[in-house]
C-alpha positions in Angstrom: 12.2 -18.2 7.0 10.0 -17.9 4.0 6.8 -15.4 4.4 3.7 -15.8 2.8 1.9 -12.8 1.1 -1.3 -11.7 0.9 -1.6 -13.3 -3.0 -0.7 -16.4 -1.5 3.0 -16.0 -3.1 6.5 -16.2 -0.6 9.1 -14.6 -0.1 12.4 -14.5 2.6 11.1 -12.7 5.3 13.2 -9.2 6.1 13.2 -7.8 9.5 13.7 -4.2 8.0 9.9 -4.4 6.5 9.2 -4.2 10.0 11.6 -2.1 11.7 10.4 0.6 8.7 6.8 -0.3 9.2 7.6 0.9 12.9 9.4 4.2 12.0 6.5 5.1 9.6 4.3 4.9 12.6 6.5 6.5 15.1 7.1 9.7 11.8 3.3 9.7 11.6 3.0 10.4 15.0 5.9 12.9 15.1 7.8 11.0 17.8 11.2 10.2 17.1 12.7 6.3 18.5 16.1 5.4 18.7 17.5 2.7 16.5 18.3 0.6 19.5 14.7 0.6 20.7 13.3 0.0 17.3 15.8 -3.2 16.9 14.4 -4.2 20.6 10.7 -3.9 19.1 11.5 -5.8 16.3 13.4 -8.9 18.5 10.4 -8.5 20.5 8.2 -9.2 17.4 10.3 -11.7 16.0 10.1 -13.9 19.5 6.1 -14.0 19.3 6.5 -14.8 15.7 8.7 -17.8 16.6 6.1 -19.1 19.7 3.4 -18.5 17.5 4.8 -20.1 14.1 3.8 -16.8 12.4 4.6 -16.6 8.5 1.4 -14.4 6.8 1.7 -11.0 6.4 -1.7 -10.7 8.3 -0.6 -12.5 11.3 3.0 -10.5 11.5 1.3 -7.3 11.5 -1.2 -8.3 14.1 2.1 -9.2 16.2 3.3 -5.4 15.5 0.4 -3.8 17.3 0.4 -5.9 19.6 4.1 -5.3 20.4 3.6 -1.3 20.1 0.5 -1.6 22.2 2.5 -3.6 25.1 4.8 -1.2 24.8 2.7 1.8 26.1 3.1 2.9 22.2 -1.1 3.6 21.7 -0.6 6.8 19.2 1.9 4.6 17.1 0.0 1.2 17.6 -3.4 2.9 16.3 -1.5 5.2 13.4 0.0 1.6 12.3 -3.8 0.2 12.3 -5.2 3.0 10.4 -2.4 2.2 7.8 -3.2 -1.3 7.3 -6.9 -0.4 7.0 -6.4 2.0 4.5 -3.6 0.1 2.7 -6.7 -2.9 3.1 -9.4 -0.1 1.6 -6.9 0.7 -1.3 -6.1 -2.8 -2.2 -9.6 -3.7 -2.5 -10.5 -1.0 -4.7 -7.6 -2.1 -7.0 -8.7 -5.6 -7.1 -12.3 -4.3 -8.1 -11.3 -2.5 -10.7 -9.0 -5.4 -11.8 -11.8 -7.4 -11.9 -14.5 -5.2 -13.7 -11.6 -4.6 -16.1 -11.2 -8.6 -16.3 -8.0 -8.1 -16.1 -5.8 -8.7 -13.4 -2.5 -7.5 -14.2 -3.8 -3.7 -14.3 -3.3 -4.1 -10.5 -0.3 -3.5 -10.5 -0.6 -0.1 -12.8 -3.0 0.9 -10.3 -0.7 0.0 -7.8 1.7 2.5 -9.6 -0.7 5.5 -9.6 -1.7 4.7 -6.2 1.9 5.3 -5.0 3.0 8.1 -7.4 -0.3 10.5 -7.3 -1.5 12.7 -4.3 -4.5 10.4 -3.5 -6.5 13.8 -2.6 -6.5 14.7 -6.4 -6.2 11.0 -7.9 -8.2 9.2 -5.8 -8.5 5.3 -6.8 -12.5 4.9 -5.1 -13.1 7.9 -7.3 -12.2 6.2 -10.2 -14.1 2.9 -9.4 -16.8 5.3 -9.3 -16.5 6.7 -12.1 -15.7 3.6 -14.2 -18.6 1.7 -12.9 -20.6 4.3 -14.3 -19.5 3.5 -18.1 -19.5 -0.3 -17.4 -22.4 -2.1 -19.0 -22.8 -6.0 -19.1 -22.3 -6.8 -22.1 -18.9 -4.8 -22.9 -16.0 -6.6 -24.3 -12.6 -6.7 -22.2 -11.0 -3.6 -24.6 -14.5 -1.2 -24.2 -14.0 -1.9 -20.5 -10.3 -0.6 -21.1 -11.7 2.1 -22.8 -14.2 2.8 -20.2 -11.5 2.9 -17.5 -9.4 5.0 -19.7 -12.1 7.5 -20.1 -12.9 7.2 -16.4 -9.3 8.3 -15.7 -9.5 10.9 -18.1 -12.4 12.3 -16.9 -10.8 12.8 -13.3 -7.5 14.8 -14.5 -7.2 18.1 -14.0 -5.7 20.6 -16.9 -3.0 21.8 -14.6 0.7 19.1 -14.6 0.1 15.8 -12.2 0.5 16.5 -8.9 3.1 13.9 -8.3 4.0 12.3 -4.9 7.9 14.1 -3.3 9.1 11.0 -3.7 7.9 9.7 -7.3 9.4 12.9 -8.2 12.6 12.2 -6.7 12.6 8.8 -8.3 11.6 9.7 -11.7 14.5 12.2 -11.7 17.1 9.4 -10.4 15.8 7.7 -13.2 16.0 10.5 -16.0 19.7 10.7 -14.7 20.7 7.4 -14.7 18.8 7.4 -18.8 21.5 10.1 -18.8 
């Protein structure tokens, strides 16, 4: 079955999206679920999908609180919720910048820096802040570069980025595998 994204792209839907998307919520709420019952959450999930002909992202993920919440799951249904609307908030903070930029491929750099920095210290509305300050109207595409540049700059500290556990882990798999 072939799931369409957010951007409007496809792609072969993978129950383990889900069944992760479940553990996150179950971890965030410190509550540990067997395997077994988070393969019966996800059958459960994949039966409404099939009476309901679901294939967006949006409509899937609607299906997973509803699952969790019918499940007597309320802490991991509403940790799941505040994820998406965050991950919602985040994504349209990238696309504004994207756009103000005027270019749409620094979405996924942002993307990047979204994932790898501690958003307390590298927070992406504080840097559509402070870009929007240096934008002017009649910039060109690489002063608005500049301008974002300077923006990001601007919010750095002195001290080594504070990356993410797992960026770091990453980035050293990847040092070793340069290796």
């Amino acid at each position: 079955m072939q799931i369409i994204k957010r951007n409007g792209s496809q792609e072969e839907y993978d129950s383990s999206k889900i069944a992760r998307a479940i553990k996150k919520s179950f971890a965030a709420t410190s509550t540990k679920l067997a395997e077994d019952e988070i393969a019966k959450l996800v059958s459960q999930i994949e039966r409404r999908m099939a009476e309901e002909n679901a294939t967006s992202v949006e409509h899937i993920q609607d299906l997973v609180e509803e699952v969790l919440m019918r499940e007597g799951y309320f802490a991991q249904a509403k940790s799941y919720i505040l994820y998406r609307s965050r991950r919602t908030e985040l994504r349209q903070q990238r696309q504004e910048i994207a756009g103000l930029v005027g270019d749409e491929g620094i979405d996924a750099l942002i993307l990047r820096m979204q994932h790898d920095f501690l958003d307390e210290q590298y927070s992406t509305s504080a840097l559509l802040n402070r870009f929007r300050g240096f934008l002017t109207e009649d910039m060109a595409y690489q002063q608005r570069l500049e301008a974002l540049v300077r923006a990001a700059v601007e919010l750095t500290s002195k001290e080594a980025p504070k990356l993410r556990n797992d960026a770091i882990l990453s980035r050293s798999a990847a040092s070793v595998t340069l290796l």
